[in-house]
C-alpha positions in Angstrom: 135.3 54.5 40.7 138.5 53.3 42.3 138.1 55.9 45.2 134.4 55.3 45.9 135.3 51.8 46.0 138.2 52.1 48.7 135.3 54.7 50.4 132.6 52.0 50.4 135.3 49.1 51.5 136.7 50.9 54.8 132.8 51.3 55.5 131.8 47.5 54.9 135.0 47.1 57.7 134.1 48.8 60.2 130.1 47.7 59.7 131.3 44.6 60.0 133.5 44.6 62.0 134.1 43.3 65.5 130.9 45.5 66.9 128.5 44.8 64.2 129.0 41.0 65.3 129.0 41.9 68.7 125.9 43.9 68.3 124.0 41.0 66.0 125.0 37.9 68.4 124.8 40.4 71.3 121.1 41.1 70.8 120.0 37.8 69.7 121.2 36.1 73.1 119.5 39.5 75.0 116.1 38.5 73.7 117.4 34.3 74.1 117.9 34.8 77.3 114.9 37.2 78.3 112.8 35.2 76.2 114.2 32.1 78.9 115.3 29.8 75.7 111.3 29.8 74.6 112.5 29.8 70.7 114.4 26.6 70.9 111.8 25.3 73.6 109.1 25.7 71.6 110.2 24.5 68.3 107.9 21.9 68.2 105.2 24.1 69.0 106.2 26.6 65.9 105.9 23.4 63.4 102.9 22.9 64.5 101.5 26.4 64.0 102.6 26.2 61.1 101.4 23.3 59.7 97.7 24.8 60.9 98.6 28.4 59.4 98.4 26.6 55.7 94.8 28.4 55.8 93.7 31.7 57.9 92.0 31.3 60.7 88.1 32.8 60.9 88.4 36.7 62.7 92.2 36.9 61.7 93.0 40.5 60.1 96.2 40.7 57.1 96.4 39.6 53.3 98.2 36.2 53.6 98.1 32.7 55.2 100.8 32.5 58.2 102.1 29.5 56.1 102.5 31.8 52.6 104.1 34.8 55.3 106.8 32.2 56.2 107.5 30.7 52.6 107.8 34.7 51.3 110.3 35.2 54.1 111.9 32.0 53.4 111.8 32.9 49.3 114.1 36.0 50.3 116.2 34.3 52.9 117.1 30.8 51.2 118.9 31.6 48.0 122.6 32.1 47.1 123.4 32.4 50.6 122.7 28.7 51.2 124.9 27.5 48.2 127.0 29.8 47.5 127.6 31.9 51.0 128.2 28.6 52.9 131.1 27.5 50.8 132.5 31.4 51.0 132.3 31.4 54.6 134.3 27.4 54.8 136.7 29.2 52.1 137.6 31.8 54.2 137.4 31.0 57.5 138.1 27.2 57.5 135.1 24.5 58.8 134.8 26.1 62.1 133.0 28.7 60.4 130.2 26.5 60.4 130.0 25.9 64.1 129.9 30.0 64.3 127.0 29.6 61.7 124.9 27.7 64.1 125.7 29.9 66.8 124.2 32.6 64.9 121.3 30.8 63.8 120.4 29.7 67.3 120.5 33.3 69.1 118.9 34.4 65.6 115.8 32.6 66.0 115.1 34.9 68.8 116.0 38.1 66.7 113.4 36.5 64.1 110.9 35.7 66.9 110.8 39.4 68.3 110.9 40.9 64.8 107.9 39.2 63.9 105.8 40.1 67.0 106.7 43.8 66.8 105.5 43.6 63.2 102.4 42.2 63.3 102.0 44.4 67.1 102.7 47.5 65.6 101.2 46.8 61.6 99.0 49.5 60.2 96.4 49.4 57.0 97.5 51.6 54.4 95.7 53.4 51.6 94.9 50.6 49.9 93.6 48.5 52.6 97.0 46.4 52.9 98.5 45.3 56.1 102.0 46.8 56.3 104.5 46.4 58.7 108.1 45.8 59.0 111.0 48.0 61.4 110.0 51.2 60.0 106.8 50.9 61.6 107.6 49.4 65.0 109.9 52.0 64.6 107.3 55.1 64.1 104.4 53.2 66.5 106.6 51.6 69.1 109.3 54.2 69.7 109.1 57.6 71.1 109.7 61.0 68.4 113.3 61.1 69.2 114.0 57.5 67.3 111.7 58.5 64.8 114.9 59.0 62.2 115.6 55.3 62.0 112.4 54.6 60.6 113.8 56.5 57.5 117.2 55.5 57.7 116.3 52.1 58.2 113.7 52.2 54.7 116.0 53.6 52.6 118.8 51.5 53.4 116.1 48.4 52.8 114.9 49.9 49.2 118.5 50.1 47.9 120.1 47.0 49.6 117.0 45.4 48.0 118.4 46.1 44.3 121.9 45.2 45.0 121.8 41.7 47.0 117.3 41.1 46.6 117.8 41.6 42.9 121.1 42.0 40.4 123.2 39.8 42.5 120.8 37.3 42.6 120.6 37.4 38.3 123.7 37.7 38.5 124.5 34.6 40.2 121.6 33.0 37.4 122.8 33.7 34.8 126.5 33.0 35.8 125.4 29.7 36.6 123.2 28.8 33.3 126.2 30.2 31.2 128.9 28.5 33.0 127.1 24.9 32.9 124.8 25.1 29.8 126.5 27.7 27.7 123.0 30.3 27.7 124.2 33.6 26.8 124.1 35.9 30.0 121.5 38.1 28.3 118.7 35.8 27.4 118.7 35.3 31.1 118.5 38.4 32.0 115.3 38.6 29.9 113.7 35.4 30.6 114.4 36.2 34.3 112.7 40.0 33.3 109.3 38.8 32.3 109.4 35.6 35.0 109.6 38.4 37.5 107.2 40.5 36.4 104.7 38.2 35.8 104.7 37.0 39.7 105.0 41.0 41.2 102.9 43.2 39.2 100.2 41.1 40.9 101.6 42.0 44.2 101.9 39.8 47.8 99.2 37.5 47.3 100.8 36.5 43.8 104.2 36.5 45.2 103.1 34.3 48.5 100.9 31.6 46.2 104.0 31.3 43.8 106.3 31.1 47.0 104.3 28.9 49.0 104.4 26.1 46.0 107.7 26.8 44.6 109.9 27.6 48.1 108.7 24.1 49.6 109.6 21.9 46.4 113.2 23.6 45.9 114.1 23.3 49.4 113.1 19.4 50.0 114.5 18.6 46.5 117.8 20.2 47.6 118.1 18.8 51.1 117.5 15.4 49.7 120.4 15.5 47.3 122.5 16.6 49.5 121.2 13.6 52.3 122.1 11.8 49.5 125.9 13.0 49.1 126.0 12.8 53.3 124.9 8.9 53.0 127.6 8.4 49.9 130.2 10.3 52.3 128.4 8.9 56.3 131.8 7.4 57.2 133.6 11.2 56.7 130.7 12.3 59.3 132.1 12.0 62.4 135.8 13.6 61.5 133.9 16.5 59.4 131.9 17.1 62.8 135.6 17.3 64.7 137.1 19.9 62.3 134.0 21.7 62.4 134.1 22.3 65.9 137.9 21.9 66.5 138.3 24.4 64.0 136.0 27.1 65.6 138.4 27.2 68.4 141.6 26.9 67.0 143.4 28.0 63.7 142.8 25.8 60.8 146.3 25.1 59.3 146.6 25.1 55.2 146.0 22.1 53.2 145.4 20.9 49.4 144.6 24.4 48.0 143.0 26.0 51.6 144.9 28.5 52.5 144.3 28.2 56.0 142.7 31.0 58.1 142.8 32.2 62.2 140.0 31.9 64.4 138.8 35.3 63.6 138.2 34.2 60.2 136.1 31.7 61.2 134.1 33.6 63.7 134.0 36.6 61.3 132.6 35.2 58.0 130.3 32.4 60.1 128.6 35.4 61.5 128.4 37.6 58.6 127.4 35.2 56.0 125.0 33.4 58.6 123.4 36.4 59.1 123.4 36.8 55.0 121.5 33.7 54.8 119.2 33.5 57.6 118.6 37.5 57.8 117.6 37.2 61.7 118.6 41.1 62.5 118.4 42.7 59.2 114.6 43.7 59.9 113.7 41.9 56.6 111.6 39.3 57.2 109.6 41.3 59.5 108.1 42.8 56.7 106.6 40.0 55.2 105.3 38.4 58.3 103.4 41.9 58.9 100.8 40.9 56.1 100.1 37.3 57.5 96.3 36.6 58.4 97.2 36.0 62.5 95.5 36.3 65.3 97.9 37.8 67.2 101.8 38.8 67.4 102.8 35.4 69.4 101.6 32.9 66.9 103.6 34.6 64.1 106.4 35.4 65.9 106.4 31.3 66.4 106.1 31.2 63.0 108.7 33.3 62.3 111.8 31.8 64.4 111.5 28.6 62.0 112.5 30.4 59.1 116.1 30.8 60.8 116.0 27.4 61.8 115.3 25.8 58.9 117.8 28.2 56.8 121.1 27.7 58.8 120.5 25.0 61.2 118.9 22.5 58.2 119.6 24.3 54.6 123.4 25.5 55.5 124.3 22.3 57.5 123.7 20.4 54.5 125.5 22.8 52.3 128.5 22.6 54.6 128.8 19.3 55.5 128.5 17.7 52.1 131.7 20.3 51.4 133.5 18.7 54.5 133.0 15.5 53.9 133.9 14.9 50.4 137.1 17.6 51.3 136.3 19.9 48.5 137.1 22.2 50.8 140.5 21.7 49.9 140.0 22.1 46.4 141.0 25.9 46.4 137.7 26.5 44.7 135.3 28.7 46.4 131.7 30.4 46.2 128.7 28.1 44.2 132.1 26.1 42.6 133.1 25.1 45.8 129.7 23.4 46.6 128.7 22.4 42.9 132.3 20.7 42.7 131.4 18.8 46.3 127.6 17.5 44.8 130.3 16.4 41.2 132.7 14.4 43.3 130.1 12.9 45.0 127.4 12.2 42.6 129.6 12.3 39.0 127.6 13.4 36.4 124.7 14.4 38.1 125.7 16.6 41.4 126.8 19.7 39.2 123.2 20.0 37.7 121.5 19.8 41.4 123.6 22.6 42.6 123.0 24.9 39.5 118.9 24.3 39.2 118.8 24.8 43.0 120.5 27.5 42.9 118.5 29.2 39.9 115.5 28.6 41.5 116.7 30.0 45.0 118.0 33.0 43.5 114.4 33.4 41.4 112.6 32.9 45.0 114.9 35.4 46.4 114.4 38.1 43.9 110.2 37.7 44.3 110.8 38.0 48.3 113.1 41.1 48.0 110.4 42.7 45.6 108.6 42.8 48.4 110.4 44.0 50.7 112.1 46.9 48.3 108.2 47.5 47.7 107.2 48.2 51.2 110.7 50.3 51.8 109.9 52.3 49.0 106.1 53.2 50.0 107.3 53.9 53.3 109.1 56.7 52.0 107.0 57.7 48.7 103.3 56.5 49.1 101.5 53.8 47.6 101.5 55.7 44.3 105.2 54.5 44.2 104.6 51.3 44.1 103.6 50.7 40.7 106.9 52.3 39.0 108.9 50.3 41.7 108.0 46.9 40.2 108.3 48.2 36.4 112.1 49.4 37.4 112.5 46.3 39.6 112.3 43.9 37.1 114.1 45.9 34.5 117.1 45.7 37.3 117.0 41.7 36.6 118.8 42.1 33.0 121.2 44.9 33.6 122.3 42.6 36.8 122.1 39.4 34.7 124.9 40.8 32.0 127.1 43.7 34.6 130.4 43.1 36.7 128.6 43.0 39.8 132.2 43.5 42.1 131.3 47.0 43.8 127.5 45.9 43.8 128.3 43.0 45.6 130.6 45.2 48.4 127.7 47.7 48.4 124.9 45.6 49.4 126.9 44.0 52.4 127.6 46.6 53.6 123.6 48.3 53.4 122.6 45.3 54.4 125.1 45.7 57.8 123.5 49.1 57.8 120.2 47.8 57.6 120.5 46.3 60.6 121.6 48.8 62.8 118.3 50.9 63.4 116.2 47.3 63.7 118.6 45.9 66.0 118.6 49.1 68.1 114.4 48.9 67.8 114.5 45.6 68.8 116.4 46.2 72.4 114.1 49.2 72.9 111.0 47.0 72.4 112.3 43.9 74.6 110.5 44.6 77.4 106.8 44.7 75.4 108.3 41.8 73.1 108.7 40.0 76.6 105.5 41.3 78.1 103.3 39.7 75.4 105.4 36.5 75.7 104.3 36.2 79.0 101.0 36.7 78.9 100.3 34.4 75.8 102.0 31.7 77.3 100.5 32.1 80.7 97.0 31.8 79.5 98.0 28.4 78.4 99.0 29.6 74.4 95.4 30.8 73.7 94.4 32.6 70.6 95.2 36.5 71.1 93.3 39.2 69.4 94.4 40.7 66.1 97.3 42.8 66.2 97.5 45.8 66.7 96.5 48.8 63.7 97.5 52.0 64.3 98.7 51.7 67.7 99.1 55.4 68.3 
């Protein structure tokens, strides 16, 4: 076990390494800057989309509301990584790791933006009348033969990353956090979390988008209020937590209280990595939800899509971090979901803990429906539909057996499938630029009309 571990850690080093980040900032400010800043232009334009896609519009093809396609992305993308990857990344690499957060975010909003038009550009109906859609098949439609092999790679990748950090961590980090706080044995979780799961899944992506699109809404404004409410205890530490943030992105952060300090390479490093952990904008994740959305056309939901990065890093992870800055628990020495939990405490005695361990119980349950998902649609890439069925059986018998494990070499393996995940989309994505761009163009130059379905089968 020893071996395979030192195998699978000099692999998550070089994935992640300096050309991973390279590769994932690198393409993000390719399609920014083809794309002439439209994501961040057009923000507005996205909320408002959204705020119209709560209900199909008449002619559009797919299984789910554009609204409920963006809450199942967000289920999958707001979840430990807001609470507890935030404080890892501060840990680590010191408050300029925020700044490097953003950074990400920003270019990743294009990432998400282009994912989401190949997806619903290249979709196809499957045996059982479902939309399905994702990298493999803007892989297989978009590309020529000779790429055809990361269509594969990229699947099963996605269907075993999705048990390590979709699934097990994520009960994991449940039932760590209900045991540590309110003394429930690890187990009963597991179970509790079993039947949960399976109750939403076995009735497949409508289920999972009507639970998401109730339950991902209410956690997220119920934890962004708390923490506006630790910011407005701690407003006067604002300002000098905005200097260390971006001081600190620049320069080496020197040790302090129990911070051991950490080089600019830190910060850049684990901003990047556990940005991209949070927000997924490369990963080809997301993608594959947004494929089953009831749009008219790739455009609208690739406007959609971009919000989900923004409101992830740029809201959901600001929050996290600042409210660790400005109360200077990052000096505490603790670090993970303790690091933020004891940052809500100090702030809000008494109460603060409990809003950090609900939220993050109910962003890991959310993250564990959106994963299904995505595992799902890996899966029948690879197997047929008749897989699917015995997918979501061993998926949520996964939940217990993560629940109660050491989850150490999981934890190393899923990083670094999920780095490997992104390689084949990422490479998909610079191929596809100059139709991503094409269909940009033309959309916005007829004034942001409504395009024609997506395309099916585009062979």
């Amino acid at each position: 076990m020893e071996a395979l571990t030192n195998f699978v850690s000099s692999i998550n080093s070089i994935v992640w390494g300096p050309l991973m980040l390279v590769l994932i900032l690198g393409t993000g400010l390719f399609l920014q800057i083809g794309l002439k800043l439209l994501p961040i232009a057009k923000l507005g334009f996205g909320f408002k989309l959204l705020w119209k896609g709560r209900t199909p519009s008449s002619g559009s093809e797919g299984e789910i509301s554009p609204f409920n396609a963006l809450m199942t992305s967000l289920s999958a993308t707001i979840g430990t990584g807001n609470i507890a990857g935030v404080a890892t990344a501060i840990f680590l690499g010191g408050p300029g790791a925020l700044f490097w957060m953003w950074c990400t975010a920003l270019v990743g909003m294009a990432t998400k933006f282009a994912e989401a038009v190949c997806a619903v550009r290249y979709r196809e109906v499957d045996e059982l009348g479902n939309h399905v859609g994702g990298p493999m098949y803007y892989i297989k439609n978009g590309l020529s033969k000779k790429w055809y092999w990361l269509a594969p790679a990229f699947a099963g990748f996605g269907a075993i990353a999705g048990f390590g950090i979709g699934n097990t961590v994520q009960a994991n980090s449940v039932a760590d956090a209900l045991n540590s706080s309110y003394g429930i044995p690890t187990w009963i979780t597991g179970v509790v979390l079993m039947i949960l799961v399976g109750a939403v899944i076995l009735g497949g992506i409508k289920r999972i988008a009507k639970v998401a699109g109730k339950l991902v809404p209410f956690m997220a404004i119920a934890y962004l209020l708390s923490g506006l409410i630790v910011l407005g205890i701690n407003a006067a530490e604002i300002p000098a937590a905005l200097g260390l943030i971006f001081t600190h992105a620049f320069t080496p952060t020197a040790a302090t209280g129990g911070f051991a300090g950490a080089a600019v390479w830190a910060a850049i490093r684990f901003g990047v990595a556990r940005g991209v952990f949070s927000n997924e904008a490369g990963l080809g994740s997301a993608p594959i939800a947004h494929a089953a959305a009831q749009t008219k056309g790739p455009i609208n939901q690739g406007l959609v899509a971009m919000l989900g990065t923004f409101i992830d890093t740029i809201i959901v992870c600001s929050i996290t971090g600042l409210a660790i800055i400005t109360s200077g628990a990052w000096k505490s020495g603790e670090t993970g979901a303790s690091l933020t939990s004891t940052a809500f405490e100090t702030t809000i005695p008494g109460v603060g803990a409990h809003v950090v361990t609900i939220a993050l119980v109910i962003f890991a349950f959310t993250t564990i429906l959106g994963w299904s998902f995505y595992g799902e649609k890996c899966v029948a890439y690879l197997l047929g539909v008749k897989s699917i069925m015995p997918f979501r059986i061993l998926w949520c018998l996964a939940a217990p057996l993560g629940a109660t494990a050491n989850l150490g070499f999981i934890w190393l393996l899923a990083d670094t499938l999920n780095a490997l995940m992104a390689i084949p989309n990422l490479i998909a994505l610079i191929l596809l630029s100059p139709v991503v761009f094409k269909l940009t163009r033309e959309f916005f130059a007829s004034g942001g009309a409504s395009e024609e379905p997506g395309a099916v089968n585009p062979q």
